[in-house]
N, C-alpha and C positions, 0 to 999 in steps of 0.2 A: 181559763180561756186558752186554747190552742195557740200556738204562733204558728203562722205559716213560713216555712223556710222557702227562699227562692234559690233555686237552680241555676246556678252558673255552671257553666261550661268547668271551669276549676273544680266544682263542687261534687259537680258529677264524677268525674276521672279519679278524682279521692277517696270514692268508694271504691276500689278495689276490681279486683276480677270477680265478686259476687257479694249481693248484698243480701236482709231479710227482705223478704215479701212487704213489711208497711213504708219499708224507704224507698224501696221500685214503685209499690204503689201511689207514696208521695209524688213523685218523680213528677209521673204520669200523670198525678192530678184525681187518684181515685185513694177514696178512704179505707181506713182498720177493714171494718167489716164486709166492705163490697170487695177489696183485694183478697181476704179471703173467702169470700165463697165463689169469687170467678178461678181461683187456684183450686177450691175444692170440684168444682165442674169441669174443669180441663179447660177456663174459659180464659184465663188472665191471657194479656195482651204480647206477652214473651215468655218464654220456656220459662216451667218452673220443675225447680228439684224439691222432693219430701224427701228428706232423711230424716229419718224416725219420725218426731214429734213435730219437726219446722219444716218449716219452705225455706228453699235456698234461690234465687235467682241467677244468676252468672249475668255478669253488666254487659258483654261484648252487645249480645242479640236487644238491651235497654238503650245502650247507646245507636242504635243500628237503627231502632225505632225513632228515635228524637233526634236522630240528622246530629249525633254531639261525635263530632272528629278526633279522635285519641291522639293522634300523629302532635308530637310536639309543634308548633306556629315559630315558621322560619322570621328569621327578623325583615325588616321590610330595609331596604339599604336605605341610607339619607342620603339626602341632596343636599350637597355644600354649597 
């Protein structure tokens, strides 16, 4: 049985400046198979790179989709 991983905002920005195509496609909420064959038709939902044998994503344009903020969260000042 599959686990589903949920997406936090931390979880996302820990993948890096580019992930595989089935973690973007996790992301996103679409599976193995249908991420790749919207990458094989030019269809996936954010630029994908083929180098050689894989699909590369870059997260900037994943995060840009999902509204996820990269900029580190200033502290909020307390009230004494």
């Amino acid at each position: 049985m599959a686990r589903t991983v949920r997406w936090t905002r931390e979880r996302l920005i820990a993948l890096g400046v580019r992930t595989d195509l089935v973690t973007a496609g996790a992301a996103l909420g679409i599976g193995r198979t249908t991420a790749h064959a919207l990458a094989r038709r030019g269809e996936f939902p954010v630029p994908v790179l083929r180098l050689g044998n894989k699909y590369v994503v870059p997260t900037a344009p994943l995060f840009a989709l999902l509204n996820v903020d990269v900029e580190p969260r200033k502290e909020e000042p307390s009230v004494a």
